[in-house]
C-alpha positions in Angstrom: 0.0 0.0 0.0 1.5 3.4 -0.8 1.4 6.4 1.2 -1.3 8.1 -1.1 -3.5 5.0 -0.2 -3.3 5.9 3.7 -6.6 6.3 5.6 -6.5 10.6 6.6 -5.9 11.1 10.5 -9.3 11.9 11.3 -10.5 8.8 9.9 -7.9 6.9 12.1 -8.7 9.2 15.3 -12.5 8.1 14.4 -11.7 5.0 14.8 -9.8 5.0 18.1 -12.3 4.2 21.2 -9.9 6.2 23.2 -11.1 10.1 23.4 -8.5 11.7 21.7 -7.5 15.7 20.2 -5.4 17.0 18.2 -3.5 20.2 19.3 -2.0 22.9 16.5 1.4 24.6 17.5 -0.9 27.2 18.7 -3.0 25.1 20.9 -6.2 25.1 19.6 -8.2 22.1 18.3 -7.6 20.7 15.2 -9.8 17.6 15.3 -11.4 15.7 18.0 -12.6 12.1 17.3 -16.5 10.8 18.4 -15.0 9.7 21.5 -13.8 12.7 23.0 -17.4 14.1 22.0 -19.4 11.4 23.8 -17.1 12.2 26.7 -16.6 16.1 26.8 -20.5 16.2 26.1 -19.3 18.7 22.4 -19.4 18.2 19.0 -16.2 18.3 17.1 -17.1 21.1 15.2 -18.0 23.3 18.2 -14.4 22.2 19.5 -12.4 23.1 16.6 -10.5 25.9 16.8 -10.7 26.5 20.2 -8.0 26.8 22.8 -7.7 23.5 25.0 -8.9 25.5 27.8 -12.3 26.7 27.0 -13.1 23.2 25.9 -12.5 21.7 29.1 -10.9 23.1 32.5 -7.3 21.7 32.9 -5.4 19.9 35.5 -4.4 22.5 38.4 -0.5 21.9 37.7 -0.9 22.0 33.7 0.0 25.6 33.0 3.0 24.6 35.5 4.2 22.0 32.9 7.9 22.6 30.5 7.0 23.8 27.4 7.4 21.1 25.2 7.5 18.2 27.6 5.1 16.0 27.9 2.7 16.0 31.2 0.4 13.2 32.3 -2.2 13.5 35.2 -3.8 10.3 36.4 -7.3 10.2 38.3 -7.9 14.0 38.0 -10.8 15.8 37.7 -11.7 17.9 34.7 -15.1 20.0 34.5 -16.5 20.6 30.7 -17.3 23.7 28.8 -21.3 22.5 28.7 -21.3 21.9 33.0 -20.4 18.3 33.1 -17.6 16.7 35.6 -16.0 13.8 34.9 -12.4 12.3 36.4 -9.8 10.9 33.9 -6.4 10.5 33.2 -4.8 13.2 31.1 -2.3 12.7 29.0 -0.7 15.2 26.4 1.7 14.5 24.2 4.3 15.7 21.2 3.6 14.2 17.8 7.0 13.1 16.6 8.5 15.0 13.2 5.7 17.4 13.5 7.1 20.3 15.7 4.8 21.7 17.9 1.4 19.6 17.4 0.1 17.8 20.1 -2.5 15.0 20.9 -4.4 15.1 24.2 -5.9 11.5 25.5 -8.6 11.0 28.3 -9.2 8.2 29.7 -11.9 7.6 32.1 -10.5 6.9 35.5 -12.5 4.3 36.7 -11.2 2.3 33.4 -8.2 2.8 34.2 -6.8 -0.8 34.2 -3.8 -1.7 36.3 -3.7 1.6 38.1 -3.5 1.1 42.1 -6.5 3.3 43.4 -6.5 5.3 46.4 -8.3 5.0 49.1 -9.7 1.2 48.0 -12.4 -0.2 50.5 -10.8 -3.9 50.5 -7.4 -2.4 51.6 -8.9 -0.6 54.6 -10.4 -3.6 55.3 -7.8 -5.8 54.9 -5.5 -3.5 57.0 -7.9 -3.7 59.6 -8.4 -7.6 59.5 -5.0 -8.5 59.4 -4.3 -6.8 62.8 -7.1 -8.6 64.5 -5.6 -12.1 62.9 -2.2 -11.3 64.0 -3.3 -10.5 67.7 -6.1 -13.5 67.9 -4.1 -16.2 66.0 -0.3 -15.9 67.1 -0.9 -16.4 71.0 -2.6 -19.5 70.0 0.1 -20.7 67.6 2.8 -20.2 70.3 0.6 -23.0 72.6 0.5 -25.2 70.3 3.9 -25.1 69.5 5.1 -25.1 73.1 3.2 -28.1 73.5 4.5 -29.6 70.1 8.0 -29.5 71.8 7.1 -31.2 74.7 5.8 -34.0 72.8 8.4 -34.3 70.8 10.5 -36.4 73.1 8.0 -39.6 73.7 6.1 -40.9 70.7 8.1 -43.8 69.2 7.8 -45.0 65.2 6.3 -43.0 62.8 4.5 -40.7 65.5 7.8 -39.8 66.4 7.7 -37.3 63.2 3.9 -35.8 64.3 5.1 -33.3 66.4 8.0 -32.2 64.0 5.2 -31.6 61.5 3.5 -29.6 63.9 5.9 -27.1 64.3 7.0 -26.7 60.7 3.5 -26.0 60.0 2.8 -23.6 63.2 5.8 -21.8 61.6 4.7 -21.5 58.2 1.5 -20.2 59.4 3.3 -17.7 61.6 5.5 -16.3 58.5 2.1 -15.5 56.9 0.3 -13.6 59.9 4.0 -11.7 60.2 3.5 -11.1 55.9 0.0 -9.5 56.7 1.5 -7.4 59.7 3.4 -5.4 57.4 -0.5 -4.1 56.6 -0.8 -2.9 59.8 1.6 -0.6 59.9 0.6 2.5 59.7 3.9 4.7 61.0 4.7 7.7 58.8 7.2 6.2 56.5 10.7 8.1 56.4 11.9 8.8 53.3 15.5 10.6 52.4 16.9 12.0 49.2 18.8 8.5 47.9 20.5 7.1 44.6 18.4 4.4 43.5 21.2 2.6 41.7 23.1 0.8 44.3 19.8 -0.6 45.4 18.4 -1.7 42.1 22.0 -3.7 41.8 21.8 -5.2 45.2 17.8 -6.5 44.4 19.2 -8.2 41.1 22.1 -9.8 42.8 20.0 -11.1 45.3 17.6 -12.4 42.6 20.1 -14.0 40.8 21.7 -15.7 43.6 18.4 -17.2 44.9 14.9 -17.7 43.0 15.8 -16.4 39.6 19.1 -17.9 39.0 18.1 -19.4 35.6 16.5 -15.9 34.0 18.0 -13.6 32.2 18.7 -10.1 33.2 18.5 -6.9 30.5 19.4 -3.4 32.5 18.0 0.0 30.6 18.8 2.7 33.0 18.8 6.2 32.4 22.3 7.4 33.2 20.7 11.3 34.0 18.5 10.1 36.7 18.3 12.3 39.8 17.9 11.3 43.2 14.5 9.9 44.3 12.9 11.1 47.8 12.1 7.3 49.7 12.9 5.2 51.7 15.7 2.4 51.1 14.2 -0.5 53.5 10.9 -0.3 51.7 12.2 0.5 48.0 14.1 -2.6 48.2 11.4 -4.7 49.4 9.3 -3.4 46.5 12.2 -4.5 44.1 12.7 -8.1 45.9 9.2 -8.2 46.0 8.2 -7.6 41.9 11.6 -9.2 40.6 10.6 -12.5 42.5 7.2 -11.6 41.2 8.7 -11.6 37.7 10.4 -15.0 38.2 7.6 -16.3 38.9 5.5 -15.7 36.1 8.3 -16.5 33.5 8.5 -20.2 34.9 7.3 -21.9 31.9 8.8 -19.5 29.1 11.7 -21.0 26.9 13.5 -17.8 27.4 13.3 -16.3 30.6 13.8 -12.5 30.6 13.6 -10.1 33.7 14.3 -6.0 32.3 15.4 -3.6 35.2 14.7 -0.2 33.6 14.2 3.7 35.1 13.0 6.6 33.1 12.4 10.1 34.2 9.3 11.1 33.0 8.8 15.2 32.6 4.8 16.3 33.7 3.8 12.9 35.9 2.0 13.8 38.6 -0.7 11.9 40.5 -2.5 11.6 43.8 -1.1 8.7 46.3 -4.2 8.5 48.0 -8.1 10.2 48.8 -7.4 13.6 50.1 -3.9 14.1 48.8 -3.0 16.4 47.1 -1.7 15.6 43.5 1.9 15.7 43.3 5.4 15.1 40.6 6.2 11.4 40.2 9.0 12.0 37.5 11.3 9.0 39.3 10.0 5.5 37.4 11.7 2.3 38.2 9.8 -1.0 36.1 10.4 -4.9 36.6 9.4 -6.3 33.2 9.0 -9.6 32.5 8.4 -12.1 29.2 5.7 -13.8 31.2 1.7 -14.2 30.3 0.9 -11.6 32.6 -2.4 -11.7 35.2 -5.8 -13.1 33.9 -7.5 -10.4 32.4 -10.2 -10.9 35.3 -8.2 -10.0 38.2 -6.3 -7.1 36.8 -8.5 -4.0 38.1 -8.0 -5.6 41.4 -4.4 -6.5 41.3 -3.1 -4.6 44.0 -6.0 -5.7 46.3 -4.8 -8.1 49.0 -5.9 -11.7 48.6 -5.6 -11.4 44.8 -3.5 -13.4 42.8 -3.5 -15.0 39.3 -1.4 -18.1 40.8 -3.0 -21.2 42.3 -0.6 -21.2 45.0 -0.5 -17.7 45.4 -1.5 -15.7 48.6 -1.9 -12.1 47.0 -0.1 -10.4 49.1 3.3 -9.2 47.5 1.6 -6.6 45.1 -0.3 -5.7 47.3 2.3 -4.9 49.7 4.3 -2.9 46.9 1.2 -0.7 46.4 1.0 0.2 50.4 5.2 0.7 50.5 5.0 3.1 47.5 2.0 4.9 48.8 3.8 5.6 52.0 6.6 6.8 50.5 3.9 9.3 48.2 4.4 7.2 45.1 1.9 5.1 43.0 2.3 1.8 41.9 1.4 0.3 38.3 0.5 -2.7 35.9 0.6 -2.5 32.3 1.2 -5.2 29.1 3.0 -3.2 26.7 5.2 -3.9 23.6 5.5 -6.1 20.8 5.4 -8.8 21.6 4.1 -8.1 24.5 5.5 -8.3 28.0 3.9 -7.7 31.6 4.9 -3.9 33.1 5.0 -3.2 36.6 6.0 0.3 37.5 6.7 2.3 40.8 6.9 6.0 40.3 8.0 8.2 43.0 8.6 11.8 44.0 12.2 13.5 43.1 14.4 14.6 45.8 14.0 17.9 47.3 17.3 18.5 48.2 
């Protein structure tokens, strides 16, 4: 097919279910496909022409933005010119070899797959329930595996092995209350300017020296990257914690690939939780993997605890990466990106302030 046979743009932008507009070097609208209508309540021809901001009112840090960059807002509310509200995430960006024209996306929030929400009812919940298990369950536990001890001195033959069993057990169950514990804690988490290199190398040696000795590991850093504002403890877990995640999933692939990559992103910002305010997350650090990535089922609720896509899983891991980056004002996410396509999981956080 030759170039002259190409569908025009605003056919393709017609065809996209995603609302989407076209920007001129001036900022005004171009084109605006049937989505964007449906959702900013407008016809295309009453858009056209018209700056950006008297279509629809614009993120509170937009005008704040580099010119030229491009800025994203997740979960942010946006009022239209005819008196509707509606919450989406914004995204704005350059169109490449054409200097100066833009393309604004909206998504609707609440669509917005893979994206850790705030304020989630079966976290507080879970939060909640996992302190009452811990308190109620481990004083038990310890009886039963005082008693296991005493026992194990006097049965003869195969008994002799029963009270062994009990105790390996009572201490598996124990690991899991002291997993759910880290729910509970609701201390202000510390965070300090630091260099997230040295810990991105520790996390993959420890990987490869333990459960993901037979994967292979790709590194695409940004050499530029500035220092992030967190907390080491809890960024590491988050890396042990999606890396073994990764290993996991790539268990049955011929070729087992793990990428450690960090990008600053210019104009990210987003909310960490319900009543915060929104905030730059430029700092992204991602754990891709080769693997089949979670059943499409289960991914708006992959950051919930108890969900998982394994049989053997517990669902606690990601879940526990979404409360560490939260407490550290950061947002955790899931994608499947790339051709072919591989599973995404990203953890942006705030730049240092100092």
């Amino acid at each position: 097919m030759s170039e002259d046979d190409a569908p025009p743009l605003g056919d393709i932008l017609s065809a996209m279910p995603v609302a989407m507009l076209v920007l001129d070097p001036a900022g005004t609208v171009l084109l605006a496909n049937a989505a964007a209508e449906r959702l900013l309540n407008m016809s295309e021809r009453a858009m056209r022409g018209q700056p950006l901001d008297a279509v629809m009112a614009l993120p509170s840090d937009y005008g704040s933005r580099r010119a030229g960059l491009d800025f994203a807002a997740f979960d942010t509310a946006i009022a239209t010119q005819r008196g509707g509200r509606v919450r989406v995430d914004f995204t704005e960006v350059a169109m490449p070899d054409h200097p100066g024209w833009r393309i604004v996306t909206l998504h609707p929030a609440a669509a917005s797959r893979g994206l850790a929400q705030p304020d989630r009812v079966p976290a507080r919940a879970a939060t909640g329930a996992a302190a009452m298990l811990a308190h109620e369950i481990k004083n038990p536990l310890s009886g039963i595996r005082g008693a296991a001890q005493l026992l194990a001195g006097t049965p003869q033959g195969e008994a002799a092995t029963l009270p062994d069993l009990i105790i390996d057990e009572v201490d598996r169950i124990a690991a899991l209350i002291d997993r759910m514990q880290d729910f509970t804690d609701t201390r202000p988490c510390v965070v300090e300017p630091i260099n997230i290199y040295p810990l991105l190398d520790h996390a993959r040696r420890l990987a490869c020296a333990g459960f993901a000795r037979e994967v292979r590991f790709e590194e695409r850093f940004d050499p530029s990257l500035p220092l992030v504002q967190a907390n080491r403890d809890a960024v590491l877990q988050i890396l042990v914690n999606l890396l073994k995640n990764a290993a996991e999933a790539t268990v049955h692939q011929a070729d087992r690939r793990i990428i450690l990559a960090t990008t600053y992103r210019h104009g990210m910002a987003a909310s960490a939780g319900a009543g915060k305010p929104r905030r730059p997350l430029p700092i992204e650090l991602a754990v891709i993997d080769n693997g089949p990535g979670a059943p499409d089922d289960i991914v708006d609720q992959l950051f919930d605890p108890f969900v998982s896509g394994k049989p053997e899983g517990r669902g606690l891991g990601l879940a526990l990466v979404d409360k560490l980056a939260r407490d550290m004002g950061g947002i955790a996410q899931y994608a499947r990106e790339g051709s072919p396509e591989m599973t995404v999981l990203r953890i942006l956080l705030p730049r240092a302030t100092s």
